[in-house]
VOKEFI-9304 format. One record per residue (C-alpha): chain; x, z, y; residue in one letter. Coordinates in nm, 4 decimals. Example, Ala and Ser with C-alpha at 12.3 -4.5 7.8 and 13.67 -1.06 7.14 Angstrom:
// residues 2
drentor ch = A&xx = 1.2300&zz = 0.7800&yy = -0.4500&aa = a
drentor ch = A&xx = 1.3670&zz = 0.7140&yy = -0.1060&aa = s
// end
This chain:
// residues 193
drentor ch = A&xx = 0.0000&zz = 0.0000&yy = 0.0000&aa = x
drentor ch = A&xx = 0.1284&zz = -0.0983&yy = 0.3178&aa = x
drentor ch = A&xx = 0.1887&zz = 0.1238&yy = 0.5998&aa = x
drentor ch = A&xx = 0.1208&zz = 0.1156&yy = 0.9901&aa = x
drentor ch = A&xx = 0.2828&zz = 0.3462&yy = 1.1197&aa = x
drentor ch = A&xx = 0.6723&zz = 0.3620&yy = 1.2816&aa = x
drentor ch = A&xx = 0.9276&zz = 0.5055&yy = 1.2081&aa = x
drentor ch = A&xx = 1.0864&zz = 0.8043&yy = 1.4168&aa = x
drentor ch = A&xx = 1.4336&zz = 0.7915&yy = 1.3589&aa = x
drentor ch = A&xx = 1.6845&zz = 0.4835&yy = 1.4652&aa = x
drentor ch = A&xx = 1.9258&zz = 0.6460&yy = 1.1919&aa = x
drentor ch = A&xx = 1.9026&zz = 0.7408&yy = 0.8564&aa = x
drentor ch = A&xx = 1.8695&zz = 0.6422&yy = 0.4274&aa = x
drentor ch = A&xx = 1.5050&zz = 0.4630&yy = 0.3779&aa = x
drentor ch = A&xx = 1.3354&zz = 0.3237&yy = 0.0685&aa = x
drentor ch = A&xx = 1.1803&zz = -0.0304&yy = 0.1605&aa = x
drentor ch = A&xx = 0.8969&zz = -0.2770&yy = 0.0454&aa = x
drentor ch = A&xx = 0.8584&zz = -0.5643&yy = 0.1743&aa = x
drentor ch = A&xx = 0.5587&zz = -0.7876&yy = 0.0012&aa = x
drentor ch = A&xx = 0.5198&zz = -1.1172&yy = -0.0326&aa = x
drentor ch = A&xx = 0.1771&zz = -1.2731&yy = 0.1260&aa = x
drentor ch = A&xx = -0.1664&zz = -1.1747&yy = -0.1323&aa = x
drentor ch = A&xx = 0.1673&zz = -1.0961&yy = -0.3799&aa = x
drentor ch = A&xx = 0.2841&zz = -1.4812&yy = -0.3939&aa = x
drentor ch = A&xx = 0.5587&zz = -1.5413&yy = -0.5938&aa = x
drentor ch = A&xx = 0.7051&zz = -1.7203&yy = -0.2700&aa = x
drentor ch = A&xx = 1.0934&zz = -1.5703&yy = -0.3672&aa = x
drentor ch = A&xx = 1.1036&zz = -1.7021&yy = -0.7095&aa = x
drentor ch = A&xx = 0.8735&zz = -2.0578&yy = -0.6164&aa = x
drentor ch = A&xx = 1.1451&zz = -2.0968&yy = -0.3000&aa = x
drentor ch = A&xx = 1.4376&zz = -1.9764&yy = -0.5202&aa = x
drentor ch = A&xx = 1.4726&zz = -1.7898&yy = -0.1868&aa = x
drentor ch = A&xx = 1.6660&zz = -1.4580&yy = -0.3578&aa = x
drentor ch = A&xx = 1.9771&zz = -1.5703&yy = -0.1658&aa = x
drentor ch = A&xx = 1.7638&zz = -1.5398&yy = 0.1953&aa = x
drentor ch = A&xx = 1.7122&zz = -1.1656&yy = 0.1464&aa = x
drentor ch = A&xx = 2.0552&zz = -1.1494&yy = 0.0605&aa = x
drentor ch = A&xx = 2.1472&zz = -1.3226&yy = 0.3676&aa = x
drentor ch = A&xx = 1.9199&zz = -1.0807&yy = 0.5651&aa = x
drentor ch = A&xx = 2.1424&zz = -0.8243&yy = 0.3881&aa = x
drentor ch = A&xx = 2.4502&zz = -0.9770&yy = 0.5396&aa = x
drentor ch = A&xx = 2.3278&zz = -0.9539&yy = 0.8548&aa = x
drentor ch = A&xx = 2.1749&zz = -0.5983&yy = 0.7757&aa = x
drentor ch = A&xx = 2.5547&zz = -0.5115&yy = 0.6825&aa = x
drentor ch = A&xx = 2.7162&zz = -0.7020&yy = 0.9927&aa = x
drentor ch = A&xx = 2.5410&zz = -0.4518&yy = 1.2431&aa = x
drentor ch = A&xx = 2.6840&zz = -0.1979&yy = 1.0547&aa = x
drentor ch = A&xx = 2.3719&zz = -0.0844&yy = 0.7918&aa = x
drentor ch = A&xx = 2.4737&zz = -0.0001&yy = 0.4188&aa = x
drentor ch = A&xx = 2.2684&zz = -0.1890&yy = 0.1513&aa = x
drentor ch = A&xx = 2.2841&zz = 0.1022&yy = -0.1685&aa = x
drentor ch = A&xx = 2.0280&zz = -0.0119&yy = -0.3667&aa = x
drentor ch = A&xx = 1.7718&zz = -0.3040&yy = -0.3991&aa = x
drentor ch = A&xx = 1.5836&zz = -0.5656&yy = -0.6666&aa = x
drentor ch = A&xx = 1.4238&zz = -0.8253&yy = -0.5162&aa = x
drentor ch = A&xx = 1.1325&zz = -0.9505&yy = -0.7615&aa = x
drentor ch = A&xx = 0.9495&zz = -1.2800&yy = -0.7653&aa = x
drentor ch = A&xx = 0.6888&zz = -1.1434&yy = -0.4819&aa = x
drentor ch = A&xx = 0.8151&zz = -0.8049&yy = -0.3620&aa = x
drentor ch = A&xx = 1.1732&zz = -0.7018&yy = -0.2950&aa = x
drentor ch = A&xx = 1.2564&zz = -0.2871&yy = -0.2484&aa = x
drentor ch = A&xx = 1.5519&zz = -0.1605&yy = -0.0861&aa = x
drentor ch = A&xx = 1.7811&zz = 0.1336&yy = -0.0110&aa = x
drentor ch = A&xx = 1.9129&zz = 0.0987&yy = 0.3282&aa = x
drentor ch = A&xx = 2.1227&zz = 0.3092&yy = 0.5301&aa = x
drentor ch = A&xx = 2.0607&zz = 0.2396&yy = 0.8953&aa = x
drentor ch = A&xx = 2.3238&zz = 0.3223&yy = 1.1763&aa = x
drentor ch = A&xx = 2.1735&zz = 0.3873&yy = 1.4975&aa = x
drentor ch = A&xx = 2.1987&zz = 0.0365&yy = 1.6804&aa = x
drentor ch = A&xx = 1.9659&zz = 0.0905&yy = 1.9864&aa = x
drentor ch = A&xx = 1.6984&zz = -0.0773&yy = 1.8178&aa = x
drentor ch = A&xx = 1.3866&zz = 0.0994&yy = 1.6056&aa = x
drentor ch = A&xx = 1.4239&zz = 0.0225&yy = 1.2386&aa = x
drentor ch = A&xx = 1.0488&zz = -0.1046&yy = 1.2604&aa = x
drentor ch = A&xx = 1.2155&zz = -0.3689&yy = 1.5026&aa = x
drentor ch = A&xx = 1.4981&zz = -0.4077&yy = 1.2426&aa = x
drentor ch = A&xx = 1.2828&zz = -0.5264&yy = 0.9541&aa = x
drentor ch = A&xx = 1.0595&zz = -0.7266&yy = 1.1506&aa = x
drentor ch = A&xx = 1.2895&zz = -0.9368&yy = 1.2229&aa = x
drentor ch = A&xx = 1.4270&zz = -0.9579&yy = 0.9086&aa = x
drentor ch = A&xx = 1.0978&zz = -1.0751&yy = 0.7814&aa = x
drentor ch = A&xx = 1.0675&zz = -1.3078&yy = 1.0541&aa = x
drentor ch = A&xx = 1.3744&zz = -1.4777&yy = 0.9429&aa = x
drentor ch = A&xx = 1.3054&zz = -1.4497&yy = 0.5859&aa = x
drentor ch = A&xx = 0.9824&zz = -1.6206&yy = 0.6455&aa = x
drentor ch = A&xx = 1.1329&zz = -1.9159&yy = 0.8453&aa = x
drentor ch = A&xx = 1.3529&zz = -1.9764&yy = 0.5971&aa = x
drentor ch = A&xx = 1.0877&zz = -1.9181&yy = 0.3321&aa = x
drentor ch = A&xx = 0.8692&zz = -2.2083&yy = 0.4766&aa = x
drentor ch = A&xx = 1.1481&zz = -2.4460&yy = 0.5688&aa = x
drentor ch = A&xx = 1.1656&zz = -2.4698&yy = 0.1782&aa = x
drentor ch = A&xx = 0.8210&zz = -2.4671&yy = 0.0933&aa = x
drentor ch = A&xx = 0.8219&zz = -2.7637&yy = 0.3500&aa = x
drentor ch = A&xx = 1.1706&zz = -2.9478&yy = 0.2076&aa = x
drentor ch = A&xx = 0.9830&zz = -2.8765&yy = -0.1745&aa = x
drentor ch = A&xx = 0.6152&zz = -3.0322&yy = -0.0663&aa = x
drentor ch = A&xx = 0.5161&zz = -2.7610&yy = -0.1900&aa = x
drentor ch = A&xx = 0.1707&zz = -2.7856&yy = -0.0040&aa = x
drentor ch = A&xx = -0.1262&zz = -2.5676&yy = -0.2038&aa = x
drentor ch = A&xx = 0.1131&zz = -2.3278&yy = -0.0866&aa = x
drentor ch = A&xx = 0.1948&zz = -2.3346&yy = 0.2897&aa = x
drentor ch = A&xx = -0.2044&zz = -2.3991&yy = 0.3196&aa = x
drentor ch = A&xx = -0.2402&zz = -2.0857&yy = 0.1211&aa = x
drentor ch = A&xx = -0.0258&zz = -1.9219&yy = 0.3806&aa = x
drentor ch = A&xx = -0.1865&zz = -2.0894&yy = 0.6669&aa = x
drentor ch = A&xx = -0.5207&zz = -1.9418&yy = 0.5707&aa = x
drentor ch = A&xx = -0.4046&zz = -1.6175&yy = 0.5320&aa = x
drentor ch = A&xx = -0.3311&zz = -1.6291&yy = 0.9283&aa = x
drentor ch = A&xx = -0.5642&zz = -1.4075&yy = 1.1222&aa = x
drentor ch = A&xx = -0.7085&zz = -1.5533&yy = 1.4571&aa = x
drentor ch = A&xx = -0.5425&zz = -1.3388&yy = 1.6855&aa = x
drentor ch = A&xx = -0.1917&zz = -1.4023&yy = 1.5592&aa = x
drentor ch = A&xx = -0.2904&zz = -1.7860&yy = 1.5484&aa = x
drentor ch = A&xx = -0.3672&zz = -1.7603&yy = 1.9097&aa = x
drentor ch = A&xx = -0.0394&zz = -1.6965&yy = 1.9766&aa = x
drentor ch = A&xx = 0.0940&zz = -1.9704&yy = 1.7395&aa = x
drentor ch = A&xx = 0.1535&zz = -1.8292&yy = 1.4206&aa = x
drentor ch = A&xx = 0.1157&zz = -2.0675&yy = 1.1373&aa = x
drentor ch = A&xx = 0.1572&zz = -1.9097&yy = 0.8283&aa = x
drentor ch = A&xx = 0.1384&zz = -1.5496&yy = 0.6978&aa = x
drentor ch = A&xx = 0.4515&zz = -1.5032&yy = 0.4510&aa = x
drentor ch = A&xx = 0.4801&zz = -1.1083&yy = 0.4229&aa = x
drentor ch = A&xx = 0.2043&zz = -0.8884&yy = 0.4388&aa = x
drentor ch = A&xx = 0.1953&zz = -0.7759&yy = 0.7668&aa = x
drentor ch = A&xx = 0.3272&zz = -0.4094&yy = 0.7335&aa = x
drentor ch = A&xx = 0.5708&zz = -0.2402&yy = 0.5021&aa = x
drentor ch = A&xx = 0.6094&zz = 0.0712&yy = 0.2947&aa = x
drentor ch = A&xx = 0.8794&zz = 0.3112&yy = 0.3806&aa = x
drentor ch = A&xx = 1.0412&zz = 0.6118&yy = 0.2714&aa = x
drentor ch = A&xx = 1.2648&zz = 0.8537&yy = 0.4233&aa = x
drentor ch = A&xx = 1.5280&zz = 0.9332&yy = 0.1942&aa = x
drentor ch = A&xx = 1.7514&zz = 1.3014&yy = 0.2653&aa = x
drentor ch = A&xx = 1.6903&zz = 1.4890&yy = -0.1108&aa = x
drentor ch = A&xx = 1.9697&zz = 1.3502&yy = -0.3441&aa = x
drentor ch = A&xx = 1.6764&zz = 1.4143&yy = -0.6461&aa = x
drentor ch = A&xx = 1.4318&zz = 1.1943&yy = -0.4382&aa = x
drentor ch = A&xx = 1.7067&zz = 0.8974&yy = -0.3761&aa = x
drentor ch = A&xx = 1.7680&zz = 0.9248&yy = -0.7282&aa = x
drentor ch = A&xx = 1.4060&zz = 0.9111&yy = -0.8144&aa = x
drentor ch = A&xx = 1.3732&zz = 0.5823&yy = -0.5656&aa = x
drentor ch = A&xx = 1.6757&zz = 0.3910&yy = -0.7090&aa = x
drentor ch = A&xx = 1.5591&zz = 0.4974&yy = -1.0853&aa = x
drentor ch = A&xx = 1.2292&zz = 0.3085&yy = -0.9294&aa = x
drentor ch = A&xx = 1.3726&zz = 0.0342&yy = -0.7899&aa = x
drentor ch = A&xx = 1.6091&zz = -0.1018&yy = -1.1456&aa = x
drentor ch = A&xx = 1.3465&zz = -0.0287&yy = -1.3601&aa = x
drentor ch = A&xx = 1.0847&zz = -0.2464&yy = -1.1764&aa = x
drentor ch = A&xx = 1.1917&zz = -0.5741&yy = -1.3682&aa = x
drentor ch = A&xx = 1.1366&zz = -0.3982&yy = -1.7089&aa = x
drentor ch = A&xx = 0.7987&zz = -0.2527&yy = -1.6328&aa = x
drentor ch = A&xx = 0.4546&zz = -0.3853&yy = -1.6755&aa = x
drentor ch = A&xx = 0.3610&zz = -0.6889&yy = -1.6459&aa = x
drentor ch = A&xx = 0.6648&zz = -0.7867&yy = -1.5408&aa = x
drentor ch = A&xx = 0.9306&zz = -0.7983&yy = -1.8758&aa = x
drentor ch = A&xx = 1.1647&zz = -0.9687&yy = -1.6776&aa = x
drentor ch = A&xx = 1.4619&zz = -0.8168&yy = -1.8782&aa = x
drentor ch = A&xx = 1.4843&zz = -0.5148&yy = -2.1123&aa = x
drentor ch = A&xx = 1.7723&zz = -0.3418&yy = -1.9308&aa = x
drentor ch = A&xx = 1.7729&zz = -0.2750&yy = -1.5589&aa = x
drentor ch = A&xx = 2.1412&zz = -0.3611&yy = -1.5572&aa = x
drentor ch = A&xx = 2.0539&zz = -0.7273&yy = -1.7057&aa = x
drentor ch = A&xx = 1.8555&zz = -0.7861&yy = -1.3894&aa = x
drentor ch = A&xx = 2.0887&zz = -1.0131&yy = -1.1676&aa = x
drentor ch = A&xx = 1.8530&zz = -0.9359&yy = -0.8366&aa = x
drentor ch = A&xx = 1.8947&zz = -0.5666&yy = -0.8642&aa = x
drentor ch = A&xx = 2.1850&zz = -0.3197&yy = -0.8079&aa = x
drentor ch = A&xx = 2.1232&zz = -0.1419&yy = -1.1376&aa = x
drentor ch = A&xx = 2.4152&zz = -0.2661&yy = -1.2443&aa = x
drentor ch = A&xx = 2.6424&zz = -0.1241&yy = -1.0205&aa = x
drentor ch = A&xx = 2.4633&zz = 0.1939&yy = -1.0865&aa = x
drentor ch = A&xx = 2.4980&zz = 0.2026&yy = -1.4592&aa = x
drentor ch = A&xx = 2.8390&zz = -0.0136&yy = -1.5361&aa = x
drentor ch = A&xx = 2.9638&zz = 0.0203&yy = -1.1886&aa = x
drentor ch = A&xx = 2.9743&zz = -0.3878&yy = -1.1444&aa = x
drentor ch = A&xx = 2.8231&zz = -0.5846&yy = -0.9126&aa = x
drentor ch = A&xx = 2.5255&zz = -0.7918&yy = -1.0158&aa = x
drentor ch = A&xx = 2.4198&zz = -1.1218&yy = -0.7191&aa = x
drentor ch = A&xx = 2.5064&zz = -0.8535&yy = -0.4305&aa = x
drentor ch = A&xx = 2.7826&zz = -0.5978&yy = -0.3722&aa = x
drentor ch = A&xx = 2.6078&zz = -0.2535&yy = -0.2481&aa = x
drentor ch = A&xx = 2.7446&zz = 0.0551&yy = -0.0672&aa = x
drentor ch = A&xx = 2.6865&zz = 0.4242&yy = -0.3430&aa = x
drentor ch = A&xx = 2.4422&zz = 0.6141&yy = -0.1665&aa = x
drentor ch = A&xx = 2.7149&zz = 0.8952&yy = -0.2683&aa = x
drentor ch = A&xx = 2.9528&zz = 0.7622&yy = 0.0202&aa = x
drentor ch = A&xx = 2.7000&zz = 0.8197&yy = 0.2871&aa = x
drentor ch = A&xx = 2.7745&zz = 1.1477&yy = 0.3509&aa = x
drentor ch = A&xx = 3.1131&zz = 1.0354&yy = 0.5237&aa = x
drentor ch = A&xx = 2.9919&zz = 0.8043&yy = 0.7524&aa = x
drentor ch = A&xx = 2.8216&zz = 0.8717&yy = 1.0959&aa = x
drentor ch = A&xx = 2.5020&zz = 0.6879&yy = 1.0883&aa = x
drentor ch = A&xx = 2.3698&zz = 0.8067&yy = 1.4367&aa = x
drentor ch = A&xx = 2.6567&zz = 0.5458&yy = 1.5907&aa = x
// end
C-alpha cells in the first residue's frame, strides 16, 4: 500500500517500494533492470549508499542510506521515478510496444494530464520505512532477497541465485548485477553531510 505522506528527515537508512503502474511488469517487458541501477549510480554519485535492493518484474525495494543533500528524500525519489519512467517509455516507444503505453496513458488522471503528463509509469506514491533497529534492517533485507522465492513469484529457489537482488552479497559476500554498501559500515559515516 502506498503511502502519502513525507518524510521528516533529509538523512538517514530507509526501506523503499517503488511500484510499477496497476503492478505492470514494465521492468522485465522494458528489460529496464539496468535503469534502476542507473538511478542507483546517480543515488551513489550524490553521496547515498545503496545496502540492499531486488528489483522484480513490477516492483523494485531498496535499502538506501541517504546523506543529507539539501533536498527532501520525497524530492529524491521523485525524481528518480521521473527518470526511471522516461527511460521506461522511451523503450516501450523504441519496442512498439503499444497495448502498453495506452495502458499507461489511461491510467493518467485529468489533473496531471492538464499539466501534460502522458503516461502513469509508477504508482503515484511510495512505501517507506525508517530503518535505526539493527533487528528491523535485518528483518527488511531478509524481506527484500526472499521476495523472488515467494509466492507467486518462484523466480529462483535461493535468494542468492537472484541476479537483481543483493542477497548475494549478503549470504556469499559477492556481488550479484550491482555492488552495494553493508548496512554494517554505516555507522562510520556521517550521513547528516
Amino acid at each position: 500500500m502506498s503511502v502519502r505522506r513525507a518524510i521528516p528527515n533529509k538523512d538517514g537508512l530507509y526501506f523503499i517500494t517503488i511500484t510499477c503502474a496497476e503492478w505492470l511488469w514494465l521492468f522485465e517487458i522494458t528489460k529496464g533492470y539496468d535503469i534502476v541501477y542507473k538511478w542507483f549510480d546517480h543515488l551513489r554519485s550524490k553521496g547515498h549508499f545503496i545496502c540492499g535492493y531486488v528489483i522484480m518484474p513490477n516492483h523494485l525495494h531498496a535499502l538506501i542510506a541517504f546523506r543529507n543533500t539539501g533536498q527532501s528524500i520525497n524530492t529524491i525519489i521523485g525524481n528518480g521515478k521521473r527518470f526511471m519512467a522516461y527511460e521506461i517509455i522511451e523503450r516501450l516507444k523504441r519496442t512498439n510496444e503499444e497495448g502498453v503505453l495506452s495502458k499507461l496513458a489511461s491510467y493518467v488522471n485529468e489533473a496531471d494530464r492538464v499539466k501534460g503528463q502522458r503516461h502513469e509509469v509508477f504508482e503515484p506514491s511510495f512505501d517507506w520505512k525508517e530503518c535505526i533497529k539493527p533487528a528491523f534492517i535485518t528483518q527488511k533485507l531478509n524481506y527484500i532477497h526472499e521476495n523472488p522465492c515467494r509466492g507467486d513469484w518462484n523466480l529462483v529457489a535461493n535468494p542468492q541465485d537472484y541476479e537483481h537482488s543483493s542477497a548475494r552479497f549478503y549470504t556469499l559476500d559477492q556481488h550479484a548485477a550491482y555492488e552495494v554498501t553493508s548496512w554494517g559500515k554505516l555507522a562510520d559515516i556521517d550521513l547528516t553531510k
